[in-house]
C-alpha positions in Angstrom: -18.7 3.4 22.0 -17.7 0.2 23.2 -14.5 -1.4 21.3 -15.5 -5.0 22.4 -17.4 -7.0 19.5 -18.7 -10.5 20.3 -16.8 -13.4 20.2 -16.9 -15.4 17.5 -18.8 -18.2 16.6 -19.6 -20.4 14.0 -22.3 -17.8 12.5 -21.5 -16.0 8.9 -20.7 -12.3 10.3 -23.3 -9.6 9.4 -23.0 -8.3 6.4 -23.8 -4.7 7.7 -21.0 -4.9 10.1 -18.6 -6.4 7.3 -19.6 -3.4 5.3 -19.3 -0.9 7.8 -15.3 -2.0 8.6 -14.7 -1.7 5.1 -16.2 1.4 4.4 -13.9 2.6 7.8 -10.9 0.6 6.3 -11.3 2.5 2.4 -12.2 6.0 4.2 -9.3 5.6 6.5 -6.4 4.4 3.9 -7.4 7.0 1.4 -7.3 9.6 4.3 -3.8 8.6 5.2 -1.8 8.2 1.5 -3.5 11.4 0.6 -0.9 12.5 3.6 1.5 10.7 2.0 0.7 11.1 -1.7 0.4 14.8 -1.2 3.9 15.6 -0.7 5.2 14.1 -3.5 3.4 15.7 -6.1 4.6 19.0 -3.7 7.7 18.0 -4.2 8.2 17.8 -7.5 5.8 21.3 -7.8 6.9 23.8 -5.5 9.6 22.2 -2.8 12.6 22.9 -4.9 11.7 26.5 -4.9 10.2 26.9 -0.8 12.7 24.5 1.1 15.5 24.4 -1.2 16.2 27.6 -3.2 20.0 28.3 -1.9 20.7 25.4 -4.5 21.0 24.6 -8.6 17.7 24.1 -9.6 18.0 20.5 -10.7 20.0 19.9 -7.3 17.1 21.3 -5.5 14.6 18.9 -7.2 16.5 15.9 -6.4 16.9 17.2 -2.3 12.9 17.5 -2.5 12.6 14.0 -3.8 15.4 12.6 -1.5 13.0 13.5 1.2 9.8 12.2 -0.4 12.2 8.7 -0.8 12.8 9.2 3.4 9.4 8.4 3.8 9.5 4.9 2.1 12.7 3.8 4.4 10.2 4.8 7.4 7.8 2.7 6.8 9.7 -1.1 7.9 10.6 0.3 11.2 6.5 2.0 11.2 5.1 -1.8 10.3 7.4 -3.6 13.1 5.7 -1.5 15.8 2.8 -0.6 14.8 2.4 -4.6 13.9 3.5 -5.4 17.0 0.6 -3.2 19.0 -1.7 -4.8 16.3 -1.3 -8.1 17.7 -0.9 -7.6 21.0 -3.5 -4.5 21.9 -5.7 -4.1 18.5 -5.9 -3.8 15.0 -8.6 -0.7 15.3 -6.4 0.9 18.1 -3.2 1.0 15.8 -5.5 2.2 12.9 -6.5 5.0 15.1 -2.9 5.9 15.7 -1.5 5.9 12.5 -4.0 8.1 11.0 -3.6 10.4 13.7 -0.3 10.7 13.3 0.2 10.7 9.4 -2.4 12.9 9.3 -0.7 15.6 12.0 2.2 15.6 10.4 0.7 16.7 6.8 -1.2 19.2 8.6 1.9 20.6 10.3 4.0 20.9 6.4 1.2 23.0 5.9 2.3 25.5 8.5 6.3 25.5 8.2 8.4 28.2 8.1 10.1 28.1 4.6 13.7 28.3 3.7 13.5 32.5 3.3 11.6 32.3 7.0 14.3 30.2 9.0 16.8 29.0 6.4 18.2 25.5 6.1 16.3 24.5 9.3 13.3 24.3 7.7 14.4 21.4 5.2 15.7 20.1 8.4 11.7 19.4 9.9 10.7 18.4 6.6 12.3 15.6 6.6 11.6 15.0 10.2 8.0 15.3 9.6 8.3 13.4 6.4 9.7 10.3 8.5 6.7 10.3 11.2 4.4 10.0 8.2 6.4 7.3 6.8 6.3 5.9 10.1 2.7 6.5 10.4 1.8 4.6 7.0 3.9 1.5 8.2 1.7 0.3 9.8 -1.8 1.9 8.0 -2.0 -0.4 4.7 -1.9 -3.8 6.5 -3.5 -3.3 9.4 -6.7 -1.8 7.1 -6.8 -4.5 4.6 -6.8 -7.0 7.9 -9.7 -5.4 9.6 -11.2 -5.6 6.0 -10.3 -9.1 6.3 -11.2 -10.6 9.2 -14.5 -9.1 8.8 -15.3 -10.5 5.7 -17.5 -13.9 5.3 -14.8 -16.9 4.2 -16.5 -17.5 0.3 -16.0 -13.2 -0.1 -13.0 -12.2 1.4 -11.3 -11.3 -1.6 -14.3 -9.6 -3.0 -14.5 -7.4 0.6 -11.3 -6.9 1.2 -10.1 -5.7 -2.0 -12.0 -2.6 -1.5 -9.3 -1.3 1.0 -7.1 -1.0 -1.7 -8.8 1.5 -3.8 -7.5 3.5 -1.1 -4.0 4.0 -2.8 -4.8 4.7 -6.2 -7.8 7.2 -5.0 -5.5 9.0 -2.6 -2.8 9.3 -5.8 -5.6 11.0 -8.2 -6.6 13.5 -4.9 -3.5 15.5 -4.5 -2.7 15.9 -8.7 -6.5 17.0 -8.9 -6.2 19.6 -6.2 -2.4 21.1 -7.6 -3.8 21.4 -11.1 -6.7 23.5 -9.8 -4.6 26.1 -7.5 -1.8 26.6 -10.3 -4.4 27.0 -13.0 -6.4 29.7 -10.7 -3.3 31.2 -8.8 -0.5 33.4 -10.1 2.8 31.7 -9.4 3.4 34.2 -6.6 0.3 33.7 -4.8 1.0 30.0 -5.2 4.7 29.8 -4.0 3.9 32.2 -1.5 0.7 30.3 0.5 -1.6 28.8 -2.4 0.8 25.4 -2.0 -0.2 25.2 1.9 -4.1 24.8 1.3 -4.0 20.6 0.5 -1.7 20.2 3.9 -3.8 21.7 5.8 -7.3 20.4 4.0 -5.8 16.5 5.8 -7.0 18.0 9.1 -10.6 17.8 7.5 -9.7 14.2 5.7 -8.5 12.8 8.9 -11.3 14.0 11.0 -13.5 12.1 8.9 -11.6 9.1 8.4 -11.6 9.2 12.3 -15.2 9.4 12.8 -15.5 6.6 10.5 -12.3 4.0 12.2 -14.0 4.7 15.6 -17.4 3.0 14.8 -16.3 -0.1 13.8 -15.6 -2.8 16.3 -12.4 -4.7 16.8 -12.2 -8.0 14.3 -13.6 -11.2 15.7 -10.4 -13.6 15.3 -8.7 -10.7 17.4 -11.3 -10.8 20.4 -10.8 -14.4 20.3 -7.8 -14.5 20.9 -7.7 -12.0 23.5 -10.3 -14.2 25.1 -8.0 -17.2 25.3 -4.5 -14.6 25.9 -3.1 -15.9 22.9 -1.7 -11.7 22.3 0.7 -12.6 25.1 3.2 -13.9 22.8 5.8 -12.1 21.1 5.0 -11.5 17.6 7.8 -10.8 16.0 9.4 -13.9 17.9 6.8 -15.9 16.7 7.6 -14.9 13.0 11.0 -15.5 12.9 10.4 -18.8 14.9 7.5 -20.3 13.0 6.9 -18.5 9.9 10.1 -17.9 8.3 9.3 -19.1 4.9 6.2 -17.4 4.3 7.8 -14.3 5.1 10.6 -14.1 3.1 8.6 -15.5 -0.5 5.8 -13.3 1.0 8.2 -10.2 1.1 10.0 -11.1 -2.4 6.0 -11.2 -4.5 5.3 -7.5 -2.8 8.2 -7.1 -5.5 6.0 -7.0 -8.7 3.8 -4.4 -7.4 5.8 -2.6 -5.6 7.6 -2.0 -8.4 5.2 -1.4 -11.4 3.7 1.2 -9.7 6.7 3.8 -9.9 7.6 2.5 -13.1 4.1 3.2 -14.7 3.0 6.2 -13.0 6.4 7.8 -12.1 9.4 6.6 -14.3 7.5 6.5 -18.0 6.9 10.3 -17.1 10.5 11.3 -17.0 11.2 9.0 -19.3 9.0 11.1 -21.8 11.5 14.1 -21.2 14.3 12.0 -22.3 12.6 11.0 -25.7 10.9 14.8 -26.3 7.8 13.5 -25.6 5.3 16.2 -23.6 5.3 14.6 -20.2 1.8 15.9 -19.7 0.5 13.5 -22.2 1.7 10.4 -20.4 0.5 11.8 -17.2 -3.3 12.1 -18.7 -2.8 8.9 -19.5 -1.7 8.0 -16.4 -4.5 9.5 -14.7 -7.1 7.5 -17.5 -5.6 4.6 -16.3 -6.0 5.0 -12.4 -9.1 5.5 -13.1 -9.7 2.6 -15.0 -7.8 0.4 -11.8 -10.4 1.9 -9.4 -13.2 -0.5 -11.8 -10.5 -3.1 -11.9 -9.4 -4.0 -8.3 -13.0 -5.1 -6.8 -13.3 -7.6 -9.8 -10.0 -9.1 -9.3 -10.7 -9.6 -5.8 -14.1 -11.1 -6.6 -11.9 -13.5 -9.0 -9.8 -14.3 -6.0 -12.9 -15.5 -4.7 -13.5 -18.1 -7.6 -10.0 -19.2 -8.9 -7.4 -18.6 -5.8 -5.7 -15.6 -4.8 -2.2 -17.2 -6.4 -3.5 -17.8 -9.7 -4.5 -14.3 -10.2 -1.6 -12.9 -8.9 0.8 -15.3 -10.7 -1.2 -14.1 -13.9 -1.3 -10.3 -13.9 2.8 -10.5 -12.8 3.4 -12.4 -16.0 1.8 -10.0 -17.8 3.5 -7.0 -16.3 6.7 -9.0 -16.6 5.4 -9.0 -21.0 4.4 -5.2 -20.7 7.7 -3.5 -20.0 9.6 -2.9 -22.8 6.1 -2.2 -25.1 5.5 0.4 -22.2 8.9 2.3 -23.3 7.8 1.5 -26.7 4.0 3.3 -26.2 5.7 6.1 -24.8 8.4 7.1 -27.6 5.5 7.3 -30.1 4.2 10.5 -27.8 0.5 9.2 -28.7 -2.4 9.5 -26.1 -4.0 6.9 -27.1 -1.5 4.6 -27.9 -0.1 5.1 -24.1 -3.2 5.5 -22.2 -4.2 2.0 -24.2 -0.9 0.4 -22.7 -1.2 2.1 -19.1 -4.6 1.0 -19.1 -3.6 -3.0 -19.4 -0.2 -2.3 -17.4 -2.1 -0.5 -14.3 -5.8 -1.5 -14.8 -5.1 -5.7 -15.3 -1.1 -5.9 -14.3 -0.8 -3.4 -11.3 -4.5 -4.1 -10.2 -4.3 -7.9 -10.6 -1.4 -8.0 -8.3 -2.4 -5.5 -6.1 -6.3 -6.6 -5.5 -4.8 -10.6 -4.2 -2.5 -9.3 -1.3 -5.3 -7.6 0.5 -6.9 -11.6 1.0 -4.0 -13.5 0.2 -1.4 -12.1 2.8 -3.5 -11.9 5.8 -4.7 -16.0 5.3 -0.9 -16.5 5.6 -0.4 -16.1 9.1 -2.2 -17.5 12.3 -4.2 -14.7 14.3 -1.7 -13.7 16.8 1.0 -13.1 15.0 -1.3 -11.4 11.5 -0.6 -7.8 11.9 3.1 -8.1 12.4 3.6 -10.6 8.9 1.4 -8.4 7.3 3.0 -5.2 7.4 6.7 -7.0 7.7 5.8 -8.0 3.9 4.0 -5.2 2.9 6.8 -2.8 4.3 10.6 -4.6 3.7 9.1 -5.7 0.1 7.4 -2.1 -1.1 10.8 -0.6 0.7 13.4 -2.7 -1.5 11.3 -2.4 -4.3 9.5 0.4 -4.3 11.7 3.0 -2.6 14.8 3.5 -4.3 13.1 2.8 -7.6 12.8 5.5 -9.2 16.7 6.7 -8.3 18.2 3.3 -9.6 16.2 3.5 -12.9 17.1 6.8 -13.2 20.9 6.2 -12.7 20.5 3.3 -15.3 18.9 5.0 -17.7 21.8 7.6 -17.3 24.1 4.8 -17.7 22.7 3.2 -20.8 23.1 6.8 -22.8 19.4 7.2 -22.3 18.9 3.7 -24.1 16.0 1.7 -21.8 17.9 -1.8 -21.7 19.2 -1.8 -18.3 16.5 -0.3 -16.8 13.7 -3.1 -18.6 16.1 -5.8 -17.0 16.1 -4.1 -13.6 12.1 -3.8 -13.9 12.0 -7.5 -15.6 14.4 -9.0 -12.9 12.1 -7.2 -9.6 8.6 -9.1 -11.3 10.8 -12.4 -12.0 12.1 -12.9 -8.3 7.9 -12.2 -7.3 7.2 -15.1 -10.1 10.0 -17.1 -8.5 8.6 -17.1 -5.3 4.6 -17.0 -5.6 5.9 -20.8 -7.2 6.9 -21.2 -3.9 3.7 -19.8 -2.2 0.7 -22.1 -0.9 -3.2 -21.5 -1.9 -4.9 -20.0 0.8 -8.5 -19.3 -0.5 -11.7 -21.5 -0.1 -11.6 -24.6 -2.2 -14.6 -24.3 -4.4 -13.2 -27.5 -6.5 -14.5 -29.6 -3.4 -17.4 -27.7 -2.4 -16.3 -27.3 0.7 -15.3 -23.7 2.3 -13.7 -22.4 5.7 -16.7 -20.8 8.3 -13.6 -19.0 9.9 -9.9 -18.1 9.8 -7.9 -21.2 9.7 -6.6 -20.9 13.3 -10.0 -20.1 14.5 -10.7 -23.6 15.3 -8.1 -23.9 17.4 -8.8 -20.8 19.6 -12.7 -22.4 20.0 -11.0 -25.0 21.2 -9.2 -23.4 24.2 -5.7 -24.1 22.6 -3.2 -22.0 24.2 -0.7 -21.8 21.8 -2.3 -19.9 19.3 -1.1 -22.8 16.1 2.1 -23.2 17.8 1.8 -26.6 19.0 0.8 -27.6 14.9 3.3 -27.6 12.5 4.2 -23.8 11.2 3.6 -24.5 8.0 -0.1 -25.4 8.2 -1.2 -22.6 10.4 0.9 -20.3 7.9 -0.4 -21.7 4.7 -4.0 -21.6 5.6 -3.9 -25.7 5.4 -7.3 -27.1 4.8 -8.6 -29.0 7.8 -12.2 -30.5 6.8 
């Protein structure tokens, strides 16, 4: 099928077509963090025992998790490239390449040789295989939400592109849901011996059909125009660092509040239980309650995007995660269900969700058409990989530190969400004024392209092609 869609003009898009990319964009994200989701929850299951069994038991957990945190330093170095081809050959074609390739490389853990088969050589490819997904999802979260994106009408571009990001917490609930079933129908020798390999393999299936899916959909609009008018033979990443300096760096430092939260409410609070003699497997059901309850949740925040601002809402639910944390330790020392599924529920479901639903609008409309992809996954990547990727070993280490006492480790959580308040103060509005009736038909660059500009923005100030500036 031809890739070429038509240029744009001034008419709303199709609403079949807007809802055909998103449906490919949802398919296609949960397809590849399933890849990626998968092997943490086989790390912490059966990796210590397969790759690692030369070593103490609790030394062997923390290699298998050393290489699960390989995959989130990855990533940057995934996003720079894999932005780069975004902007300069196509957002669908990098899509196409980064499933492939996260997804081959989950299919291939499937078939490894394990430590008893060829010794320490097989941790060796692990971790090799665990850094081509990582570079593989570099580039996979921004690059969907932006197709999402510059799909979606002006007045519902938060509502549409939110959607994408159900693809993270779906992908999370996938992999726990398939574990619980082999252990509680396996033996634990059937299940260390091949029962572990069946959800690594199953991706081949998942990425088959989040293929089938990525390849109908046609190339964004904003992208074909500027093709049209060779505005994708600049530099991108020159063009960042040249023009767009400040939104980069406040847009890297708010990825902080969600980057962080996540690990801290779905990882951290359930070794945190251990410490405290609380059944970890109670604040993991409530932990999976609550996911579910953020699938409901991010749509309606991105519809609310729609009516209020994307900053507003995002400013709002990191102020309340920034209230939640120490009540979170709090829920889970009392070791009741209800009590912590009630606070993972408003931590994950409004805090998480309400800062996670804005970036899928908000960061695209902060960067001019040519230069998109790169910003996009620049933030996305260098924020989620300072705050997101050593997370869980730095809490640890504090919590360690304070004689199991929380203190240090609220403060680290408290001062991640501050430095995201800090700088969304510092962020511009991007969404459709509704105050003055008056809404963008297009991307706020478009204009520019219509008019056979050649510089893509760059001949306009930088801030006012990177803010999204109003021009009625």
């Amino acid at each position: 099928m031809s890739e070429r869609a038509p240029v744009p003009s001034t008419a709303p898009p199709d609403l079949r077509d807007v809802r055909r990319t998103v449906r490919a964009s949802v398919v296609g994200t949960i397809a590849e963090y399933y890849d990626f989701f998968i092997y943490g929850t086989a790390a912490a299951l059966v990796f210590n025992e397969v790759f690692f069994p030369a070593t103490d038991p609790v030394v062997g957990t923390l290699a298998a998790f050393s290489t699960y945190a390989v995959g989130f330093f990855a990533r940057p170095l995934g996003g720079l490239v894999w932005g780069h081809i975004g902007d300069r050959v196509g957002r669908k074609k990098a899509l196409v390449f980064t499933l492939l390739l996260t997804g081959l490389g989950t299919f291939g853990v499937g078939l490894l040789p394990t430590y008893d088969q060829i010794g320490v050589w097989s941790a060796v490819v692990l971790v090799l295989v665990r850094l081509i997904q990582g570079f593989g999802v570099g580039g996979e979260q921004g690059g969907a939400v932006l197709l999402a994106a510059e799909a979606s009408p002006a007045g519902q571009r938060g509502w549409y592109a939110s959607f994408v990001q159900l693809g993270a917490p779906a992908a999370y609930l996938i992999p726990t849901g398939l574990f619980a079933v082999l252990t509680s129908q396996l033996s634990e020798e059937a299940f260390l011996s091949w029962g572990w390999r069946i959800p690594f393999l199953l991706s081949a299936v998942v990425v088959v059909i989040g293929l089938v899916i990525r390849l109908r959909v046609h190339e964004s609009r904003t992208f074909q125009a500027a093709r049209e008018m060779q505005q994708t033979r600049t530099a991108p990443l020159r063009q960042l660092v040249r023009h767009h300096r400040r939104v980069v760096l406040t847009g890297m430092l708010s990825k902080f509040v969600e980057a962080a939260v996540f690990p801290f409410y779905t990882v951290f609070l359930v070794a945190y239980a251990e410490t405290k003699d609380v059944d970890p497997q109670i604040v993991l059901n409530a932990v999976m309650i609550a996911i579910a309850a953020e699938l409901i949740a991010i749509p309606l925040f991105g519809r609310l995007t729609d009516r209020v601002g994307r900053r507003p809402v995002y400013l709002a639910a990191a102020v309340l995660n920034l209230i939640l944390v120490v009540p979170a330790f709090e829920a889970v020392e009392t070791g009741n269900l209800a009590v912590i599924a009630a606070l993972l529920i408003v931590g994950l479901a409004l805090g998480h969700a309400g800062t996670y639903a804005p970036q899928a609008s908000y960061f695209p409309e902060l960067f001019p058409t040519t230069v998109r992809y790169s910003g996009i996954s620049v933030v996305w990547q260098f924020g989620s990989m300072i705050a997101s990727g050593p997370f869980t070993v730095v809490a640890t280490a504090l919590l360690l530190a304070g004689d199991d006492s929380y203190t240090w480790v609220a403060v680290y959580v408290g001062a991640l969400i501050v430095v995201s308040i800090a700088a969304l103060c510092f962020m511009p509005e991007t969404a459709p004024s509704r105050r003055s009736g008056q809404e963008y038909t297009s991307w706020p660059d478009l204009a520019d392209l219509r008019s056979g500009s050649a510089d893509g923005g760059a001949g306009r100030p930088a801030e006012s092609v990177s803010t999204g500036e109003r021009r009625d």
